[in-house]
C-alpha positions as CSV (number, residue, x, y, z in Angstrom):
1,X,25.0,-15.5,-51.2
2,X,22.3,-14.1,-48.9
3,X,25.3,-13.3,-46.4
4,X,27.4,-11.7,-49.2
5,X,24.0,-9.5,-49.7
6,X,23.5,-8.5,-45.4
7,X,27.8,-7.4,-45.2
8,X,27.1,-5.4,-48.3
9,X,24.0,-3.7,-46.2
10,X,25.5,-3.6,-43.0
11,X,28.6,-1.9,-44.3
12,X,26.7,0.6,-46.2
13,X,24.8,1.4,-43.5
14,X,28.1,2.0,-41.3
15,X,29.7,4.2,-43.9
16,X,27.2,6.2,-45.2
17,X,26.4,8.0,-41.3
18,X,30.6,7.8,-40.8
19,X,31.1,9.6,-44.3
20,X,28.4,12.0,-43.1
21,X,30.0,12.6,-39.7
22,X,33.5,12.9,-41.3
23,X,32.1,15.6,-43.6
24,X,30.5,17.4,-40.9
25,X,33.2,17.6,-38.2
26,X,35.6,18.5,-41.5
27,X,34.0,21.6,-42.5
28,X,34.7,23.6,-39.4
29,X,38.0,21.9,-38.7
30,X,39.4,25.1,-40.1
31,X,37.8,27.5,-39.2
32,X,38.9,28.9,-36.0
33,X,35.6,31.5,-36.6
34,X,33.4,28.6,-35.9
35,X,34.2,28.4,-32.3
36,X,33.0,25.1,-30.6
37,X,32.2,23.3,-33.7
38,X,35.8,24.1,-34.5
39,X,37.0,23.2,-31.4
40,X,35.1,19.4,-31.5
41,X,36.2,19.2,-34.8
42,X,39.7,19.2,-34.4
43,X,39.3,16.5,-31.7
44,X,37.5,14.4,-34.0
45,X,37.6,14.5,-37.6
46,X,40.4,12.8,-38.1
47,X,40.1,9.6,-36.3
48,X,36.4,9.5,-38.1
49,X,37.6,10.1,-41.1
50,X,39.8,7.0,-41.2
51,X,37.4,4.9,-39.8
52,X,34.9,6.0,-42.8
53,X,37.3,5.5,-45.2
54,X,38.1,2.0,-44.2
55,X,34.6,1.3,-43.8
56,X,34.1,2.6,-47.0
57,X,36.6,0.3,-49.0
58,X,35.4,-2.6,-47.1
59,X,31.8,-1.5,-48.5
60,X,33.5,-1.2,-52.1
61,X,35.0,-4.5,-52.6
62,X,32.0,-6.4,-51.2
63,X,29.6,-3.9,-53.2
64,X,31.4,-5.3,-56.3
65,X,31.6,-8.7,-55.4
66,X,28.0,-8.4,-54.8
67,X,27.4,-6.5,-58.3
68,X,29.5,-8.8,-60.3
69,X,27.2,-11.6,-58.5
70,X,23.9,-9.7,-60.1
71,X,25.5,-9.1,-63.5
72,X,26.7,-12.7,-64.0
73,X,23.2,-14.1,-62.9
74,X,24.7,-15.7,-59.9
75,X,21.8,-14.3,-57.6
76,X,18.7,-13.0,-59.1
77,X,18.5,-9.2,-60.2
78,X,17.2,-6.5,-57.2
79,X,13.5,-5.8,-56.4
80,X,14.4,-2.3,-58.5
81,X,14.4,-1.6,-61.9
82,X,17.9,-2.4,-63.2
83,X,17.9,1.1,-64.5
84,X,18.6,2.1,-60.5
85,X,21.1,-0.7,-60.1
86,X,23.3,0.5,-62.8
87,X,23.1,4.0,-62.1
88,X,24.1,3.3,-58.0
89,X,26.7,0.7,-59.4
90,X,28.2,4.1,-61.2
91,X,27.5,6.7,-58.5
92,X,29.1,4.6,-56.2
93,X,32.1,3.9,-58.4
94,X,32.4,7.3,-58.5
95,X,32.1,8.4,-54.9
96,X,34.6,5.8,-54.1
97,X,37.2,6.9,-56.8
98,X,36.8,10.7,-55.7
99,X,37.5,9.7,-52.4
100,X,40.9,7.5,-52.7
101,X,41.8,10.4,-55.0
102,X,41.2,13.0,-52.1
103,X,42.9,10.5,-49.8
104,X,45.7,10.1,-52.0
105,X,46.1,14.2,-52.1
106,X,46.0,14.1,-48.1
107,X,48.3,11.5,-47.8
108,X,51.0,12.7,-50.4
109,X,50.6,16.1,-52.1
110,X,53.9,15.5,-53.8
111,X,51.9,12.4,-56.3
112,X,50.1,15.3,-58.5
113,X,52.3,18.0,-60.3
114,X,51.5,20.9,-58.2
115,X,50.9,20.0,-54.4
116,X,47.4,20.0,-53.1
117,X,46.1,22.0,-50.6
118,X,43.5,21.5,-48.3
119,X,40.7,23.1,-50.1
120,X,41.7,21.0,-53.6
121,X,41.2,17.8,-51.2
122,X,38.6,18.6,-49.4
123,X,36.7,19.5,-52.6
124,X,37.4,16.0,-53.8
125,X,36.1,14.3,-50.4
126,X,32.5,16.5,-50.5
127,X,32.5,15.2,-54.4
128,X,32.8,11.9,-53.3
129,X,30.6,12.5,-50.5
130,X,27.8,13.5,-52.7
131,X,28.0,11.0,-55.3
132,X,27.9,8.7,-52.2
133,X,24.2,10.2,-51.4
134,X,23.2,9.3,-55.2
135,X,24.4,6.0,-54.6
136,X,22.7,5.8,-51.2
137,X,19.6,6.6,-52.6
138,X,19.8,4.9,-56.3
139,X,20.9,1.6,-54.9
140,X,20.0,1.6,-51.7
141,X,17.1,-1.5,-51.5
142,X,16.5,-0.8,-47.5
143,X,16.1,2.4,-47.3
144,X,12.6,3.8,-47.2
145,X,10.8,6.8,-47.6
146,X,12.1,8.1,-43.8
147,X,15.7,7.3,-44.7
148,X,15.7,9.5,-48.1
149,X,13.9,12.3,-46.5
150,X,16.6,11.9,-43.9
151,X,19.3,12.2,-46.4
152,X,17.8,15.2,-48.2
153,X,17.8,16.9,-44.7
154,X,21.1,16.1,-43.6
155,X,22.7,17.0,-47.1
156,X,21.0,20.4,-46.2
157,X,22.9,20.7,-42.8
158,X,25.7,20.5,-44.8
159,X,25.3,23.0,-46.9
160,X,24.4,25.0,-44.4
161,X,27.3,24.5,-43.1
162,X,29.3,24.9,-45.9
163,X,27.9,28.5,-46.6
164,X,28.8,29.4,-42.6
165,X,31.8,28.2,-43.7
166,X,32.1,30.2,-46.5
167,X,30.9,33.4,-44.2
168,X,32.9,32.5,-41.6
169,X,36.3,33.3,-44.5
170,X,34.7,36.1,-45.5
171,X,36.5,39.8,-44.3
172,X,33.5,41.6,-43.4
173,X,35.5,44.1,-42.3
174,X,35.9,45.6,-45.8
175,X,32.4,45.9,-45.6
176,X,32.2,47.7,-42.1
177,X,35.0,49.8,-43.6
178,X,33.1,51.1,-46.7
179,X,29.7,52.1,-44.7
180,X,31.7,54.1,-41.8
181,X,33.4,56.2,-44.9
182,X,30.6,56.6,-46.4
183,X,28.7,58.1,-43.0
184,X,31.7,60.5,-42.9
């Protein structure tokens, strides 16, 4: 059981930095504005993305196996209040279900009534992505005070990405527009 316990670690800690990595080289993927990060990103993301996904489902079915394992008694309870364990067990259900379903809408469009675009998917994969940091941090028995602070700093690089993202889509030159009829 103690080897059922270390895969369920050692996967975790594979697909938690190869979920981040597919998150950060997907939000300038397109974005031509973003220049080089764009340009890296379009070499990359994709192949990372697959490998976190499949690192990811290998995670999920040996996360449960080792959950149903706790829940039957089979091995004793966590270090953590069980309050924790329940609460990753559902953060991490989540994640994984928002990401299949994001998958799903990458793979085929055509499954939901009206075809997805890219933003509907990708909305669904930084879902995911975020209810994977709760259950990083609810459930995660080795990581210490370093890792979370870690994780709160690298959930802020993505949002700062995000928002360049955002500013990057922006037409500014309305703006510009505006002022110079204004000076006139």
């Amino acid at each position: 059981m103690m080897l059922l316990w270390y895969l369920d670690r050692a996967t975790a800690l594979v697909a938690y930095p190869a979920l981040y990595l597919a998150v950060i080289t997907g939000v300038p993927y397109g974005a031509p504005g973003m220049g080089a990060l764009y340009d890296a990103a379009r070499r990359v993301h994709l192949e990372v993305a697959v490998f976190a996904l499949i690192v990811t489902l290998a995670h999920a079915a040996i996360g449960l196996l080792d959950a149903a394992f706790v829940v039957t008694g089979a091995v004793p309870p966590p270090s953590y209040p069980i309050p924790y364990f329940v609460a990753g067990v559902v953060a991490g259900g989540g994640a994984l279900a928002l990401t299949v379903v994001a998958v799903l809408g990458f793979l085929d469009a055509r499954r939901f009534p009206r075809p997805w675009g890219p933003r509907v998917v990708h909305a669904f994969a930084y879902a995911g992505f975020a209810f994977g940091t709760v259950h990083a941090v609810a459930i995660g028995t080795d990581v210490g005070h370093v890792a979370r602070v870690g994780i709160l700093v690298g959930s802020g690089f993505v949002g700062y990405l995000l928002l360049l993202r955002l500013a990057d889509e922006v037409d500014w030159s309305v703006l510009r527009l505006r002022s110079s009829e204004t000076d006139a």
